[in-house]
C-alpha positions in Angstrom: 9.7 -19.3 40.0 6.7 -17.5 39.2 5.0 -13.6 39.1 6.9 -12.1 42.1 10.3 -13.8 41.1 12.2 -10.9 39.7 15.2 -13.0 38.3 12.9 -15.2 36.0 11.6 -14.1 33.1 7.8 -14.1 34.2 8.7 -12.0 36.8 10.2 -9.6 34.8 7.3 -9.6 32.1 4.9 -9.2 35.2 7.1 -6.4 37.0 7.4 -4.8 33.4 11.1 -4.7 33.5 13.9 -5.5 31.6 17.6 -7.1 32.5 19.8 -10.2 31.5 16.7 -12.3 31.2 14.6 -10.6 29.3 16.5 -8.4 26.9 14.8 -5.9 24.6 14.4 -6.6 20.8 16.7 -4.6 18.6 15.2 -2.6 16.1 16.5 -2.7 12.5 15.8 0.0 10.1 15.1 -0.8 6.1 16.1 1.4 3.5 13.5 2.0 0.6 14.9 2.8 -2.7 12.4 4.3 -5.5 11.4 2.1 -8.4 11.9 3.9 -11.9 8.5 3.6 -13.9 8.4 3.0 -17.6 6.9 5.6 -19.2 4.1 5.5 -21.3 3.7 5.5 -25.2 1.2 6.9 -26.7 -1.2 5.3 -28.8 -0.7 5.0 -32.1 -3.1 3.7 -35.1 -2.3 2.2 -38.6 -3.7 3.3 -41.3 -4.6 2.0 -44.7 -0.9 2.3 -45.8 2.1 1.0 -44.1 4.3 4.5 -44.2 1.5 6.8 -42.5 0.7 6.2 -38.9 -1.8 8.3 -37.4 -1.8 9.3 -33.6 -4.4 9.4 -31.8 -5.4 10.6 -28.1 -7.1 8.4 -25.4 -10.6 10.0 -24.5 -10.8 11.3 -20.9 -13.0 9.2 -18.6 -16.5 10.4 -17.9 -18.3 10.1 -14.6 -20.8 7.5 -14.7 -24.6 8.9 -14.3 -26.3 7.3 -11.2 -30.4 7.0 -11.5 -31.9 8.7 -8.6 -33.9 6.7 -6.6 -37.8 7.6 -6.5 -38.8 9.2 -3.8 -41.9 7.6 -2.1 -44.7 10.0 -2.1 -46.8 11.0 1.3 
């Protein structure tokens, strides 16, 4: 019962075949369903008085400057 035995299972994994004692796996599909996102609020900011509310809008992101590095001189 080894490599060249073509009944056992180590010979079948050696001969790269299948059959009743090595049987294939199945494969099984998974369904993905999409997720519903909250949406967003906007940003609002209190003023002074309780009755006016005043909105205002986030600021865009700006790139960060990088320093240059020095270059050495020849």
């Amino acid at each position: 019962m080894g490599k060249g035995d073509i009944k056992s299972k180590r010979g079948k994994i050696w001969n790269g075949s299948y059959g009743v004692t090595r049987r294939k796996k199945k494969k099984t599909t998974t369904v993905i369903t999409p997720v519903a996102k909250p949406e967003k609020k906007a940003k609002t900011k209190v003023a002074d008085t309780a009755d006016e509310t005043v909105k205002v809008k986030a600021k865009p992101k700006t790139p960060r400057k990088t320093a240059k590095k020095a270059e050495p001189e020849s």
